[in-house]
mmJSON file of the N, C-alpha and C atoms, coordinates in Angstrom:
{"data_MODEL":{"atom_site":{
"group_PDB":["ATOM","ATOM","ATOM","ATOM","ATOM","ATOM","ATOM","ATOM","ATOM","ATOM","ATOM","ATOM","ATOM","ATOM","ATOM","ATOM","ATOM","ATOM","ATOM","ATOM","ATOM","ATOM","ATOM","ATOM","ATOM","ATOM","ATOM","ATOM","ATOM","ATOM","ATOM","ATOM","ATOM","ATOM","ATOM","ATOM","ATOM","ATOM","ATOM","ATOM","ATOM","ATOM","ATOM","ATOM","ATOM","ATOM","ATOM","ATOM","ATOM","ATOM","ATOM","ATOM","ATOM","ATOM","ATOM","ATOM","ATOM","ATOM","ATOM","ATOM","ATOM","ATOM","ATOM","ATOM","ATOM","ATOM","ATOM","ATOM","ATOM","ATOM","ATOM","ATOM","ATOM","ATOM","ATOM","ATOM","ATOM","ATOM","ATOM","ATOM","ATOM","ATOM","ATOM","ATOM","ATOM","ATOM","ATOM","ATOM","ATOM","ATOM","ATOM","ATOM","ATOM","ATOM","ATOM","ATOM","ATOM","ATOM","ATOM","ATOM","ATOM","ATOM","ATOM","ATOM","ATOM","ATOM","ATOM","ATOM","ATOM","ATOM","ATOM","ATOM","ATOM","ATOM","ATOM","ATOM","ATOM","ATOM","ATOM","ATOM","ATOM","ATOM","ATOM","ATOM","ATOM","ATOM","ATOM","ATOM","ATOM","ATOM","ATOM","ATOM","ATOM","ATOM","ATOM","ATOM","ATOM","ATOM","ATOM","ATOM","ATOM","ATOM","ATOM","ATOM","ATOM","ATOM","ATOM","ATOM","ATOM","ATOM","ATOM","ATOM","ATOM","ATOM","ATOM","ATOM","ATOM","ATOM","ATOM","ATOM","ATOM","ATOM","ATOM","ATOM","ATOM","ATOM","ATOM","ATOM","ATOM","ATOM","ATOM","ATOM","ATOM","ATOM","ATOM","ATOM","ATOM","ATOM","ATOM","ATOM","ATOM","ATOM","ATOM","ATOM","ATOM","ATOM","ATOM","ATOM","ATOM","ATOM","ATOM","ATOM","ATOM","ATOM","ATOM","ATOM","ATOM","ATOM","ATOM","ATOM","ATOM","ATOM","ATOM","ATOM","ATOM","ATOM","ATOM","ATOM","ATOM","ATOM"],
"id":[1,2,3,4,5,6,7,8,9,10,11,12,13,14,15,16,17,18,19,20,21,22,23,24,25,26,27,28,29,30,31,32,33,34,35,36,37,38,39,40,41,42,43,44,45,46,47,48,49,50,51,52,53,54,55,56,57,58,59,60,61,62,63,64,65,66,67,68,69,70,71,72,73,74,75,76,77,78,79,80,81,82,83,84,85,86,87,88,89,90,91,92,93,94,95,96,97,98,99,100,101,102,103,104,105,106,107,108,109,110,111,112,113,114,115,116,117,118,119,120,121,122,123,124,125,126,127,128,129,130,131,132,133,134,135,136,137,138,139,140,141,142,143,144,145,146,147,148,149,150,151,152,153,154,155,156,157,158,159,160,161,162,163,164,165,166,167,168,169,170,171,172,173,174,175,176,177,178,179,180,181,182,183,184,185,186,187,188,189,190,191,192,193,194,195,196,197,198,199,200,201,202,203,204,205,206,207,208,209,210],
"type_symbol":["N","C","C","N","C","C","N","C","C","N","C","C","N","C","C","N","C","C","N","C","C","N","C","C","N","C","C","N","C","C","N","C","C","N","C","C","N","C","C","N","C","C","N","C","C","N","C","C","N","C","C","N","C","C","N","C","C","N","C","C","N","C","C","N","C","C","N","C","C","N","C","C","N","C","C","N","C","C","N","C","C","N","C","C","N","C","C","N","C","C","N","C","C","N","C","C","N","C","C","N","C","C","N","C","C","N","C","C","N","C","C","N","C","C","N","C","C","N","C","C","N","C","C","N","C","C","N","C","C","N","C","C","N","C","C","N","C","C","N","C","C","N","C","C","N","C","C","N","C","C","N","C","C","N","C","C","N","C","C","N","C","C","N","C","C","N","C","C","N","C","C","N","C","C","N","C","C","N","C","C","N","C","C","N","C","C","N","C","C","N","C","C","N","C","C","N","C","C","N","C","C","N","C","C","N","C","C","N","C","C"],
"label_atom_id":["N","CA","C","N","CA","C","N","CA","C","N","CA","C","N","CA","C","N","CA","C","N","CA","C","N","CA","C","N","CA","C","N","CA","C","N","CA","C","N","CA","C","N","CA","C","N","CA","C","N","CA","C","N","CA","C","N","CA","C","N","CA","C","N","CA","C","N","CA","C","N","CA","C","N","CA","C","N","CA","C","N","CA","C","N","CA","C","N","CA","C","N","CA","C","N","CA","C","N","CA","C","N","CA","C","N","CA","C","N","CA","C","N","CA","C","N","CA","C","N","CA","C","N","CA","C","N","CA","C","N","CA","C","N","CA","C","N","CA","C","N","CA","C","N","CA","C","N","CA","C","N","CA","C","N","CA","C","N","CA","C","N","CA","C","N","CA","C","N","CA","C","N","CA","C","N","CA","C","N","CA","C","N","CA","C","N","CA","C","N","CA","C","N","CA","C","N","CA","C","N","CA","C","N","CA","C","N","CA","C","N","CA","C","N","CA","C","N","CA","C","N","CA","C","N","CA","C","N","CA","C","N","CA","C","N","CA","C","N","CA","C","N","CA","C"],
"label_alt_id":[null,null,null,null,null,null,null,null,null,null,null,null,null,null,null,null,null,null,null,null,null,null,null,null,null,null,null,null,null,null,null,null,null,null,null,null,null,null,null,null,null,null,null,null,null,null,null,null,null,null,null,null,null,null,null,null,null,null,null,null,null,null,null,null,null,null,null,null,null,null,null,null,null,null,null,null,null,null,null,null,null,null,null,null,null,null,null,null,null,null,null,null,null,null,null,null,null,null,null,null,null,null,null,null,null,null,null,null,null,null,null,null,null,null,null,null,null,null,null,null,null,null,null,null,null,null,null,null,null,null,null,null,null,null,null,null,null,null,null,null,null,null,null,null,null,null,null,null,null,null,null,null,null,null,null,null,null,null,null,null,null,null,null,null,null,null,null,null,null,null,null,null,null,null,null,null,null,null,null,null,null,null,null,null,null,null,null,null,null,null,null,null,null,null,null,null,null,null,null,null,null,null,null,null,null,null,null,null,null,null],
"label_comp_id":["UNK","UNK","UNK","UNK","UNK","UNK","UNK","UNK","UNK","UNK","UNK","UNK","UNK","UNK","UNK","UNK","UNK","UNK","UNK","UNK","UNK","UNK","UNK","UNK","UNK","UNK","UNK","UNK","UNK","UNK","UNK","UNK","UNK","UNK","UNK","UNK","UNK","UNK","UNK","UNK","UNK","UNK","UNK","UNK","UNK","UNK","UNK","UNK","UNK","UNK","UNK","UNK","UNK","UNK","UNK","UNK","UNK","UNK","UNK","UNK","UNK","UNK","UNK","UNK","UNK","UNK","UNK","UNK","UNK","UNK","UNK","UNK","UNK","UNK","UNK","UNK","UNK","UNK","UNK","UNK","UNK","UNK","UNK","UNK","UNK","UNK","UNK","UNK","UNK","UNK","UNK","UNK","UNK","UNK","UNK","UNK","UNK","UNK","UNK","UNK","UNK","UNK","UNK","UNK","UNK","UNK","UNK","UNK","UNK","UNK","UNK","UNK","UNK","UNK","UNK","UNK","UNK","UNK","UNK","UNK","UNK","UNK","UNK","UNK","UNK","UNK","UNK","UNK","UNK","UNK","UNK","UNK","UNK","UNK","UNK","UNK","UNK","UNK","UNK","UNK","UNK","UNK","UNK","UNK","UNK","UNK","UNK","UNK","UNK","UNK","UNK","UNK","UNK","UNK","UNK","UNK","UNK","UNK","UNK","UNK","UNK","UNK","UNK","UNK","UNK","UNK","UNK","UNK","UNK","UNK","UNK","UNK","UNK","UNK","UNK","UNK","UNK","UNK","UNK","UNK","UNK","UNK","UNK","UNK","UNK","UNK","UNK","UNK","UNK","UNK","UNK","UNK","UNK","UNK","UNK","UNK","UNK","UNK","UNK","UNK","UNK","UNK","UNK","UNK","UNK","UNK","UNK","UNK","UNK","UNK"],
"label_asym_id":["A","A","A","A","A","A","A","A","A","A","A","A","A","A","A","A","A","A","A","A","A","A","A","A","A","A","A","A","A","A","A","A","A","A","A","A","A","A","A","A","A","A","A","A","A","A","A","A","A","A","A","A","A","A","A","A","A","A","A","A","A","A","A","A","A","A","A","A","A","A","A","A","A","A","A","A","A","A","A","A","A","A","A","A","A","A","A","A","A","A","A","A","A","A","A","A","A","A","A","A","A","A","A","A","A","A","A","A","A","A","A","A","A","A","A","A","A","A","A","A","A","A","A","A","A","A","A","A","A","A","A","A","A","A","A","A","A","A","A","A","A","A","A","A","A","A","A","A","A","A","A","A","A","A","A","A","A","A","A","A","A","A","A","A","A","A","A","A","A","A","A","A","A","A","A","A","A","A","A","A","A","A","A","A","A","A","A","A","A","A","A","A","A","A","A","A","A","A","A","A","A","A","A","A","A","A","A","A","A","A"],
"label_entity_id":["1","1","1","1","1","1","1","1","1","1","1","1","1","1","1","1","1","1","1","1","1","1","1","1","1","1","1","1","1","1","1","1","1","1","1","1","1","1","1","1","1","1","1","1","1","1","1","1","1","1","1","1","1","1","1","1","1","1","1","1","1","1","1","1","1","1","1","1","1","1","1","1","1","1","1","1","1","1","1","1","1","1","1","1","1","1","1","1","1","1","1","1","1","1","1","1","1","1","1","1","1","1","1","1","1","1","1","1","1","1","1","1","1","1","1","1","1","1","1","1","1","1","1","1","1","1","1","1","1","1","1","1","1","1","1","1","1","1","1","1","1","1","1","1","1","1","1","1","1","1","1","1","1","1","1","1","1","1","1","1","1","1","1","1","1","1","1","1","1","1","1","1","1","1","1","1","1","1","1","1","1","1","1","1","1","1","1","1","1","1","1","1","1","1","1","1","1","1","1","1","1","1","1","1","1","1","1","1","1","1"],
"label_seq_id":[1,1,1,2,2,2,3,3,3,4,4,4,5,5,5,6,6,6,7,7,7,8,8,8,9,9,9,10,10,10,11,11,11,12,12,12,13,13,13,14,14,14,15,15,15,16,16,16,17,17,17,18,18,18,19,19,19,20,20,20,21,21,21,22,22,22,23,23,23,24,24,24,25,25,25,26,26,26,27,27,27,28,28,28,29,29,29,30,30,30,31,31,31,32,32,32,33,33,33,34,34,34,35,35,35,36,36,36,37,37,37,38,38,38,39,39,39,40,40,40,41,41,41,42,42,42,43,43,43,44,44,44,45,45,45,46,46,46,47,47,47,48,48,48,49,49,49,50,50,50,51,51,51,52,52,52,53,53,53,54,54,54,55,55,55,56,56,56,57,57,57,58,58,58,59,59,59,60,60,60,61,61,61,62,62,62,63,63,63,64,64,64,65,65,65,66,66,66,67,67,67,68,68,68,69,69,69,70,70,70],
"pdbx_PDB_ins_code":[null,null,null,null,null,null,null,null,null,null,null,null,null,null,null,null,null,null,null,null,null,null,null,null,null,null,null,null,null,null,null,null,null,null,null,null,null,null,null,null,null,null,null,null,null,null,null,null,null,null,null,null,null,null,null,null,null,null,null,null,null,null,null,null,null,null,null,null,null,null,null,null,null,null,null,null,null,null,null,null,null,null,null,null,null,null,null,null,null,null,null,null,null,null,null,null,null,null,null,null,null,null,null,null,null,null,null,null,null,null,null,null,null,null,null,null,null,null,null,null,null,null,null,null,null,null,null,null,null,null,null,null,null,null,null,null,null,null,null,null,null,null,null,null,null,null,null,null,null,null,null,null,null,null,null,null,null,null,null,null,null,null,null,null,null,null,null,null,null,null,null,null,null,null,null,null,null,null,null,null,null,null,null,null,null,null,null,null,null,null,null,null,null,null,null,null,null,null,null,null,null,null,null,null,null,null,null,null,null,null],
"Cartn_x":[100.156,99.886,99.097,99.442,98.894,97.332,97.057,95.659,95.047,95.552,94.599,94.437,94.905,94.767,94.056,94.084,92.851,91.55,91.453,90.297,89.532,90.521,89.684,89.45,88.826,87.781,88.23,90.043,90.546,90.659,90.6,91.091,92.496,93.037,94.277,95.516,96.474,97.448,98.553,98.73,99.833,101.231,102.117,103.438,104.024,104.315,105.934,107.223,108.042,109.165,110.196,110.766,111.625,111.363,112.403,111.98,111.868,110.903,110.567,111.757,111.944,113.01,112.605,111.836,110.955,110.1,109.593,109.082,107.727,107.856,106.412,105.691,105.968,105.721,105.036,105.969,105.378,104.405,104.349,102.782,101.372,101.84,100.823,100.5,101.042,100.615,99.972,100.61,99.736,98.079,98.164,97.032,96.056,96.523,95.653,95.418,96.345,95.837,94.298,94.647,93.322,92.19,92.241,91.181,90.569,91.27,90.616,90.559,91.156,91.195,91.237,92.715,93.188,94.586,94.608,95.904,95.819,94.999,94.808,95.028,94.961,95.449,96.901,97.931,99.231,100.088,101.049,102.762,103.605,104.585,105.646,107.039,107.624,108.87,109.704,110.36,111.212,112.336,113.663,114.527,115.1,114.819,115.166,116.242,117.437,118.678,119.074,118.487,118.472,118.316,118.856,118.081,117.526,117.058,116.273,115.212,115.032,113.861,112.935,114.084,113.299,112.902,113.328,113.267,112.031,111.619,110.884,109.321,109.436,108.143,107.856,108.726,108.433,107.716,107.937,107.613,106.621,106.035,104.832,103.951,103.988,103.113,101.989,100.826,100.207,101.038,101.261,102.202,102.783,104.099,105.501,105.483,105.491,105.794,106.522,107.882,108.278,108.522,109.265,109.306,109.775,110.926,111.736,112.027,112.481,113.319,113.96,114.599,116.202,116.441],
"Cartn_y":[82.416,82.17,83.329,84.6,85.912,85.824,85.639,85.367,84.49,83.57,82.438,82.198,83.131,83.132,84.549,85.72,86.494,86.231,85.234,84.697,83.657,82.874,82.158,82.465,81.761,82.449,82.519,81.765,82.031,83.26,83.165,84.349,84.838,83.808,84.151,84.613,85.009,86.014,85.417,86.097,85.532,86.659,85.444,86.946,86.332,87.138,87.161,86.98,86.691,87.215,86.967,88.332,88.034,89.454,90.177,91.015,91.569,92.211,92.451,92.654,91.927,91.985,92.823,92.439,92.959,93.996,95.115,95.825,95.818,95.03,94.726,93.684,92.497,91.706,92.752,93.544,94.359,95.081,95.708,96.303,95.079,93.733,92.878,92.622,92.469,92.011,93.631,94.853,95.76,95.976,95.71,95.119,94.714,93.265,92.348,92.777,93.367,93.627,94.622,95.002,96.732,96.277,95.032,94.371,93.742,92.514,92.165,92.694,93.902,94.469,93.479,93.025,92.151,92.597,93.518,94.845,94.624,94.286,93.734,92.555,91.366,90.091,89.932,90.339,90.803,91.426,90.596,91.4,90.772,91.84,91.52,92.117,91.158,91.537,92.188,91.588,91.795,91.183,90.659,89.909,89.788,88.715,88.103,87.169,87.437,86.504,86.102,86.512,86.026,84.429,83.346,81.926,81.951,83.075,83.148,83.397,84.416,85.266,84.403,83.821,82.542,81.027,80.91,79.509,80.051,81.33,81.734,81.691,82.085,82.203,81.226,80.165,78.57,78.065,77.921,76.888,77.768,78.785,79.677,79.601,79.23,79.1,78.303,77.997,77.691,76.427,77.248,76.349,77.316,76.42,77.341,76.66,77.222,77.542,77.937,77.303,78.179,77.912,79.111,79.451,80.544,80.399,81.011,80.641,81.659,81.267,81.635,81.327,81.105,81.661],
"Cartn_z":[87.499,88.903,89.519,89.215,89.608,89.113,88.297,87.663,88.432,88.468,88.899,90.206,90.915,92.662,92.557,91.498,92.021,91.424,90.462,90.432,91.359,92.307,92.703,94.282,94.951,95.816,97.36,97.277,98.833,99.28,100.395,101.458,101.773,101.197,101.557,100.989,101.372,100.822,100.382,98.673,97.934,98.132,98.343,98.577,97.719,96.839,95.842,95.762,95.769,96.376,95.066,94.395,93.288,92.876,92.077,91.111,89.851,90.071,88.29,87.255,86.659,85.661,84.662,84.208,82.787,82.998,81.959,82.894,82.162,80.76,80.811,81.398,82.025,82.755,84.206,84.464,85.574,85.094,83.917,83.697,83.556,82.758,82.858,84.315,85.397,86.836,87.354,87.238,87.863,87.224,85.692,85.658,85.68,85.904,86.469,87.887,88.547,89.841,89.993,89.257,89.358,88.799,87.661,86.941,88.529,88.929,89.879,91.118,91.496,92.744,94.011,93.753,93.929,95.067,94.85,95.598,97.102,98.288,99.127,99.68,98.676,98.624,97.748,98.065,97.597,98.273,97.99,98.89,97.76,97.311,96.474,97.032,97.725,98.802,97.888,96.523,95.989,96.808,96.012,96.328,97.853,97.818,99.284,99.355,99.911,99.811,101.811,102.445,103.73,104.232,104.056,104.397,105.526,106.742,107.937,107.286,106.366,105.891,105.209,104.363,102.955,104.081,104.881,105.822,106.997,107.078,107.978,107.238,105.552,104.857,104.564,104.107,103.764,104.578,106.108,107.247,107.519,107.092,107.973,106.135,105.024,104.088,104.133,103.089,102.638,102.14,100.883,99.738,99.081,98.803,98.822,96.809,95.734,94.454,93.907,93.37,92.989,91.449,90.605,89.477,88.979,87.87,86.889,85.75,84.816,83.515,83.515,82.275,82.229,80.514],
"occupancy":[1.0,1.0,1.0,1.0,1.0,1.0,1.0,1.0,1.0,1.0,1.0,1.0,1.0,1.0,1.0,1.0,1.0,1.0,1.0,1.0,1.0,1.0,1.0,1.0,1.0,1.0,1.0,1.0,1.0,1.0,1.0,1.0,1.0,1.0,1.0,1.0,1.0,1.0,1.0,1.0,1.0,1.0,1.0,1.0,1.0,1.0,1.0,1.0,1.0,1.0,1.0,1.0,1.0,1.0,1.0,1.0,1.0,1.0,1.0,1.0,1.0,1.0,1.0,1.0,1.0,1.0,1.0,1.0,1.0,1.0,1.0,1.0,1.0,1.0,1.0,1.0,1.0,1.0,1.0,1.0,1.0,1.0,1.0,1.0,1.0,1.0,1.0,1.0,1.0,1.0,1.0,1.0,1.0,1.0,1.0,1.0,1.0,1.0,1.0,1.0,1.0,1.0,1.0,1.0,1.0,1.0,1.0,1.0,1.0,1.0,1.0,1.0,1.0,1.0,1.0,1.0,1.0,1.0,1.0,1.0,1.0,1.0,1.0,1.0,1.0,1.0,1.0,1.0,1.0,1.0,1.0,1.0,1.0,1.0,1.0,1.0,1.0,1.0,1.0,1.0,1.0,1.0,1.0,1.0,1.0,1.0,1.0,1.0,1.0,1.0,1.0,1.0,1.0,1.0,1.0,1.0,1.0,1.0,1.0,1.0,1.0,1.0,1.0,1.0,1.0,1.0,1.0,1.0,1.0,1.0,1.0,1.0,1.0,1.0,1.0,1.0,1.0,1.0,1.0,1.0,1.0,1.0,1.0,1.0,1.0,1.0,1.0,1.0,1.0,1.0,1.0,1.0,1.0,1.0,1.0,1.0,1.0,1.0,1.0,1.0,1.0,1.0,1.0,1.0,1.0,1.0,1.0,1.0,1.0,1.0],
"B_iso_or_equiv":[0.0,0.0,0.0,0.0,0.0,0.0,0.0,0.0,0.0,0.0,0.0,0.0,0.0,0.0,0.0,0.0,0.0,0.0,0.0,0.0,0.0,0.0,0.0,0.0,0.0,0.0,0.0,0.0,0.0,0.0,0.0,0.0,0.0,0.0,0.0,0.0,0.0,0.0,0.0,0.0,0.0,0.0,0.0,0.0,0.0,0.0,0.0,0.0,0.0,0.0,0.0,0.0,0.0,0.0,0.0,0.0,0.0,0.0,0.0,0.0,0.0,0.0,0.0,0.0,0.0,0.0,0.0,0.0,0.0,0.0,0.0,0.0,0.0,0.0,0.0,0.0,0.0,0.0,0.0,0.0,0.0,0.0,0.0,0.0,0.0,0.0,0.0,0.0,0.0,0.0,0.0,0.0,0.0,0.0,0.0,0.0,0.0,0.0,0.0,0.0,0.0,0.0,0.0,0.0,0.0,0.0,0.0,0.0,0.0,0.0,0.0,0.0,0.0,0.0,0.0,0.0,0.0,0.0,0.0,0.0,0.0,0.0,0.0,0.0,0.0,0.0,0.0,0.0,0.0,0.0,0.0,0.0,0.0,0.0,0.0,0.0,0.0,0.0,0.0,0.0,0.0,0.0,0.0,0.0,0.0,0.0,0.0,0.0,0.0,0.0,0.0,0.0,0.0,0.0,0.0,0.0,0.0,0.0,0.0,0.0,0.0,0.0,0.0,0.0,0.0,0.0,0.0,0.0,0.0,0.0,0.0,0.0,0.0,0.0,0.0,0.0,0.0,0.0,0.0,0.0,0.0,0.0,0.0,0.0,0.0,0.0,0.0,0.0,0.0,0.0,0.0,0.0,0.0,0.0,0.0,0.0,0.0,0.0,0.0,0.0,0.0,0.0,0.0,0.0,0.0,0.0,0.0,0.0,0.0,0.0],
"pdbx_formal_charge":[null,null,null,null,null,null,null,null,null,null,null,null,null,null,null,null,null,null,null,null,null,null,null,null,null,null,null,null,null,null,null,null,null,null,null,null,null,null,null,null,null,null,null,null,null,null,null,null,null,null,null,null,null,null,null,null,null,null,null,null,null,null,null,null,null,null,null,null,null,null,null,null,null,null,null,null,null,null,null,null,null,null,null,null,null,null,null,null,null,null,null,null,null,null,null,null,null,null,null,null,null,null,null,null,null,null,null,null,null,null,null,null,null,null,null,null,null,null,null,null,null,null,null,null,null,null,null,null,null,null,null,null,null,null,null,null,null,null,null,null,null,null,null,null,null,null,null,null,null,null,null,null,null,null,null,null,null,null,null,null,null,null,null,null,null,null,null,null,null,null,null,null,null,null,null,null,null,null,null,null,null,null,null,null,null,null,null,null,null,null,null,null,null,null,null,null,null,null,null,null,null,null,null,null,null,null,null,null,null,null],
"auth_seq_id":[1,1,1,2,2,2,3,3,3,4,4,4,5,5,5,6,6,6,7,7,7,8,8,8,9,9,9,10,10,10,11,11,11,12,12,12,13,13,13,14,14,14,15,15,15,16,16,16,17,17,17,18,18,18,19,19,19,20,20,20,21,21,21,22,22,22,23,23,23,24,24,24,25,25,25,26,26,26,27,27,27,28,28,28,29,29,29,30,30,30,31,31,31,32,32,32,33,33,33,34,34,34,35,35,35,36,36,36,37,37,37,38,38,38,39,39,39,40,40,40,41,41,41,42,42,42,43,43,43,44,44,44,45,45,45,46,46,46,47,47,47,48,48,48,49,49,49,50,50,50,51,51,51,52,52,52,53,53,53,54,54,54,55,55,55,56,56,56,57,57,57,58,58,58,59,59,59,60,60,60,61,61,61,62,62,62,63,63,63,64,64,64,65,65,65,66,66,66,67,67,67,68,68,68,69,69,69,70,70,70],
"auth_comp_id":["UNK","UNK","UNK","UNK","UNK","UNK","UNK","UNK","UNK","UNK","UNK","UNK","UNK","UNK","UNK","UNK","UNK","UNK","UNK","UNK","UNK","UNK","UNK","UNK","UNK","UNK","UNK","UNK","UNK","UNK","UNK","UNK","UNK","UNK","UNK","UNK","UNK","UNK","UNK","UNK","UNK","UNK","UNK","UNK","UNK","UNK","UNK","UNK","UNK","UNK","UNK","UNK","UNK","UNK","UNK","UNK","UNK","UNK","UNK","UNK","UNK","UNK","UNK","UNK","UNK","UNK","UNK","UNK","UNK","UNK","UNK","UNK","UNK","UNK","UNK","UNK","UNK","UNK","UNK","UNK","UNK","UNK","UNK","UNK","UNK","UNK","UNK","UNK","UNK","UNK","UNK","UNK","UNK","UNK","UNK","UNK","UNK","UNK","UNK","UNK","UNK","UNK","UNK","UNK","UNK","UNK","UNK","UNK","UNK","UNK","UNK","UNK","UNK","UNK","UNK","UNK","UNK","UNK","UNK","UNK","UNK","UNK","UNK","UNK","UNK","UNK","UNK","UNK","UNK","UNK","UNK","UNK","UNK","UNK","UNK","UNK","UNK","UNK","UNK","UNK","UNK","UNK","UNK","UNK","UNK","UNK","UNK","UNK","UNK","UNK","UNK","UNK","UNK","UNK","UNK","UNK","UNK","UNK","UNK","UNK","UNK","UNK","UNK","UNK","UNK","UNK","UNK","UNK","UNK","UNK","UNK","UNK","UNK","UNK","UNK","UNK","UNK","UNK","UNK","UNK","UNK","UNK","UNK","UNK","UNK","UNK","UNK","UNK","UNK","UNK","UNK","UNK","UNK","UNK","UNK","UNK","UNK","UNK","UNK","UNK","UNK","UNK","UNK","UNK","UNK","UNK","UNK","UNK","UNK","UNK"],
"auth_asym_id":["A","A","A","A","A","A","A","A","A","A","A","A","A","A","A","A","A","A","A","A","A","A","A","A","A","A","A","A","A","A","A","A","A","A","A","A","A","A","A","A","A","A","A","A","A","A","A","A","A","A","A","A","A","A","A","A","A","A","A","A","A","A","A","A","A","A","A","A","A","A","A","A","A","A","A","A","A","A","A","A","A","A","A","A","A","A","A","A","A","A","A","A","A","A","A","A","A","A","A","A","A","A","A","A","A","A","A","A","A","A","A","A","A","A","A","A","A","A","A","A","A","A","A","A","A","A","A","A","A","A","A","A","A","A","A","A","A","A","A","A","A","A","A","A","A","A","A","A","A","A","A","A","A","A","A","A","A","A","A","A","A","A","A","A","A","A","A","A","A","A","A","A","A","A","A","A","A","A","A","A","A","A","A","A","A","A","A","A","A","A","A","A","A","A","A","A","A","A","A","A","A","A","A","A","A","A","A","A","A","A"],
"auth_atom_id":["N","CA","C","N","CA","C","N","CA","C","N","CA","C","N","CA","C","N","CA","C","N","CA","C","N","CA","C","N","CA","C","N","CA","C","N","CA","C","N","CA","C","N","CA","C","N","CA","C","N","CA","C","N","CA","C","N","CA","C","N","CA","C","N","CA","C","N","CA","C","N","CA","C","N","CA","C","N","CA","C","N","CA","C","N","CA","C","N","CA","C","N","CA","C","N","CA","C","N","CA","C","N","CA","C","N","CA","C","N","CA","C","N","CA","C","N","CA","C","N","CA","C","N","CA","C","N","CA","C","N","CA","C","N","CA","C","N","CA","C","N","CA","C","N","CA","C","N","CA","C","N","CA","C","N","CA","C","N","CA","C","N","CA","C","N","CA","C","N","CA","C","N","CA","C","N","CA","C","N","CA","C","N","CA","C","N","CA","C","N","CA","C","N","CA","C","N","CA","C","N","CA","C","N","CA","C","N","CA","C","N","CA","C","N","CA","C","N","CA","C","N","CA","C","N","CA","C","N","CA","C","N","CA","C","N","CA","C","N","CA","C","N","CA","C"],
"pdbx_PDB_model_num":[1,1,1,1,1,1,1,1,1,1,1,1,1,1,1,1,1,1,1,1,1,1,1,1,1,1,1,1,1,1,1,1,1,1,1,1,1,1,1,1,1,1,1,1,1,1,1,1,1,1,1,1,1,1,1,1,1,1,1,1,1,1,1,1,1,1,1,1,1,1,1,1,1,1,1,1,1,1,1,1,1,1,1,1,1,1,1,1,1,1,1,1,1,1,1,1,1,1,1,1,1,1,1,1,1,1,1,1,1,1,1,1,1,1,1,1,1,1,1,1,1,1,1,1,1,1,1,1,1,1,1,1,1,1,1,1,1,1,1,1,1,1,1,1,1,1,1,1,1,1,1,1,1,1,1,1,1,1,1,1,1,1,1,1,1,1,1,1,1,1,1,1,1,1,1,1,1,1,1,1,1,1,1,1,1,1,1,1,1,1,1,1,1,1,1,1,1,1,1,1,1,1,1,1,1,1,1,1,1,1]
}}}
């Protein structure tokens, strides 16, 4: 998902919200960030357990994605 929103050509801003478990997963996304200089178009909240906080970013998104494993 990180890839493919700093390749393509919106304006607009991807926020994250979860955290890095892995910490090479976190070196592949910093990255890709610096490849595409992409660090501007990015916010990574890290874990959010508030239902105001999570019910406030939903209804104010783009499009809301989500995704994990297990």
């Amino acid at each position: 998902m990180v890839e493919g929103f700093l390749t393509s050509s919106t304006d607009e801003k991807l926020i994250i919200v979860g955290n890095f478990l892995d910490s090479r997963y976190q070196s592949e996304i910093h990255a890709l960030i610096t490849h595409y200089r992409g660090c501007d178009r990015l916010t990574f909240t890290g874990a959010l357990y508030g239902r105001d906080a999570l019910r406030t970013l939903r209804q104010h998104c783009f499009v809301h994605l989500y995704g994990h494993s297990s």
